[in-house]
C-alpha positions in Angstrom: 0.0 0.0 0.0 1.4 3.3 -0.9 -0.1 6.6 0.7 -0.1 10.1 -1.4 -0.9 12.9 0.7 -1.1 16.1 -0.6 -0.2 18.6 2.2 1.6 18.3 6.0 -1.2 17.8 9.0 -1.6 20.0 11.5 -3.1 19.8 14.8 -4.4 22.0 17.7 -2.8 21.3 21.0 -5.4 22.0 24.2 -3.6 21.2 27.2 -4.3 20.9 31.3 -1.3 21.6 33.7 0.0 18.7 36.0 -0.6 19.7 39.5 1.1 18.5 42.7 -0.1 18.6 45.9 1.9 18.0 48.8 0.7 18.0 52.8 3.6 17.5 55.5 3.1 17.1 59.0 5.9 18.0 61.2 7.7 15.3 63.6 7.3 16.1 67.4 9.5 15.5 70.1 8.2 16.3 73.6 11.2 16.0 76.6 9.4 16.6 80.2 12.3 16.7 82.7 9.9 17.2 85.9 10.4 13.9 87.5 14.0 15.1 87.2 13.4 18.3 88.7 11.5 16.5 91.4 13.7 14.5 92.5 16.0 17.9 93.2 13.1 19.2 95.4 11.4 21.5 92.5 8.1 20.0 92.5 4.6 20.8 91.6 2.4 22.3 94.5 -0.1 19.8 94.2 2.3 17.0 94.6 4.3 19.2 97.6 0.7 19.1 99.5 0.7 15.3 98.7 3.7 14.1 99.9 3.1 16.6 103.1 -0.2 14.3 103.6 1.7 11.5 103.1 4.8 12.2 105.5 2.2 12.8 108.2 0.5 9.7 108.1 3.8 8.0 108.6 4.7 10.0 111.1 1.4 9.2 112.8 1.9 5.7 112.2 5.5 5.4 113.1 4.7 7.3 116.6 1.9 4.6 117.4 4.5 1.8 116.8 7.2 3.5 119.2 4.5 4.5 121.6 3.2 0.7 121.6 6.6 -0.7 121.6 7.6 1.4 124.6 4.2 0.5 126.6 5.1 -3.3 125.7 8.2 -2.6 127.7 7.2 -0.8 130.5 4.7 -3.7 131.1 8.0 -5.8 132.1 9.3 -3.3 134.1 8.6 -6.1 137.5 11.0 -7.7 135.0 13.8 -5.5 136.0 13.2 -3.3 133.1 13.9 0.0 133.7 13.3 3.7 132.3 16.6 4.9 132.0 17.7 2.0 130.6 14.8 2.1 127.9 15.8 6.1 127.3 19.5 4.9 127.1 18.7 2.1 124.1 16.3 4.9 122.8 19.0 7.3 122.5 21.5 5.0 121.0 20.0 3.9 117.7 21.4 5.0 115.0 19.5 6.4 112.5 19.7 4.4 108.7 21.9 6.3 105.9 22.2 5.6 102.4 23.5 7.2 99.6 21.4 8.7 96.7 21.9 10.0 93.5 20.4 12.7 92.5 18.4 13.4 90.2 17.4 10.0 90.4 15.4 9.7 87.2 16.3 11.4 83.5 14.3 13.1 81.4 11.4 11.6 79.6 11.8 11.7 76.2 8.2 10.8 73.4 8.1 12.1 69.9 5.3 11.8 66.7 6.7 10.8 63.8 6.0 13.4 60.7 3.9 12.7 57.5 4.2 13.5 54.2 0.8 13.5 51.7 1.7 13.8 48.2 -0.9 13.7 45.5 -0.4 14.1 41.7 -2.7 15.4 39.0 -1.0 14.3 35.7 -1.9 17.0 33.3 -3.4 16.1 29.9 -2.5 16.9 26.0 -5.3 17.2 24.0 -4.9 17.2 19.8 -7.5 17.7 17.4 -5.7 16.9 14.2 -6.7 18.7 10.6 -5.9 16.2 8.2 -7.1 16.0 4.5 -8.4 13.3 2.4 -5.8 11.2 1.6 -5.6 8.0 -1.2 -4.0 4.8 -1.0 -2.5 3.0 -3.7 -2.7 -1.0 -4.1 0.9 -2.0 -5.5 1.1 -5.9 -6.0 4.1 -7.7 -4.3 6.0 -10.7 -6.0 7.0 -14.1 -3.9 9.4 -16.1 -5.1 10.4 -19.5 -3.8 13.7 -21.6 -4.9 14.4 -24.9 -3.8 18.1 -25.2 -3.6 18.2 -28.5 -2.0 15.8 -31.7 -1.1 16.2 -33.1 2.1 17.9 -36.0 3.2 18.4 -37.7 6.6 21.3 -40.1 7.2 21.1 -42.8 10.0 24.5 -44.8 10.9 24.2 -47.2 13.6 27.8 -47.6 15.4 26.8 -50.1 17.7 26.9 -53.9 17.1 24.1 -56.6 16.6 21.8 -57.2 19.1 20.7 -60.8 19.6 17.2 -61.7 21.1 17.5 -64.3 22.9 21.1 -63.4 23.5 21.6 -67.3 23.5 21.0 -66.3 19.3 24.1 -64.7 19.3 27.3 -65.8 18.1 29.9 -65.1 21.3 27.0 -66.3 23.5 28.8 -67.4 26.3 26.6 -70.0 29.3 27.5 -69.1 32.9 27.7 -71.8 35.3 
């Protein structure tokens, strides 16, 4: 087929833009040092009026338990038990130290890992070609076939007979 055209095409190009649209969200870190802070005394005054509250009800508690412990022993005093000797052991004990690091906890550390959105609009091409009537041409082909050579297939067996029964066979040998 041969086409004959008379003139170049042209087209008219309407096109859209690409558009891109892209929503981040910004990682957070949040880093709250107050347990930090309260272990160094600098604490809230909510928690100060707690840990008052607290203190005072073991302090309340501890006095009962040295207030029973010394009426337990003044009941043996017939036991030769005497006061001095209870103020004496009172005044002997040793208060419990230890040592403490401070501040006693680190900071606490929590983040939000960011986001990116990202959406694409491809844009578009639009073409509304102006083309003219064109003609096409029927030219006839030619095949041509040539047989250069008919084919042949050789078999050559390189093996020798075989014998069936092999008792046939010429070297037949009979175990025993």
């Amino acid at each position: 087929m041969e086409y004959e055209q008379e003139h170049i095409p042209t087209a008219d190009v309407h096109s859209t833009k690409a558009k891109l649209h892209i929503e981040t969200k910004e990682q957070t870190m949040k880093i709250s040092t107050y347990e930090a802070r309260k272990s160094l005394g600098f604490s809230k005054i909510g928690d100060r009026i707690r840990d008052a509250a607290q203190k005072g009800e073991d302090d309340i508690v501890r006095f009962i338990k040295e207030a029973n412990q010394l009426g337990r022993s003044l009941s043996r005093i017939d036991q030769g038990v005497t006061i001095g000797s209870l103020m004496k052991q009172k005044l002997t004990q040793q208060s419990s130290l230890m040592t403490v690091f401070i501040p006693n906890s680190g900071a606490n550390i929590s983040w939000q890992a960011g986001d990116i959105k990202v959406k694409n609009t491809p844009g578009t091409l639009n073409y509304d070609w102006n083309i003219k009537d064109y003609q096409l041409h029927y030219t006839r082909g030619d095949v041509s076939l040539e047989v250069v050579q008919k084919p042949a297939v050789e078999i050559k067996y390189v093996g020798s007979p075989l014998y069936v029964p092999r008792s046939s066979g010429p070297n037949y040998v009979e175990n025993q």
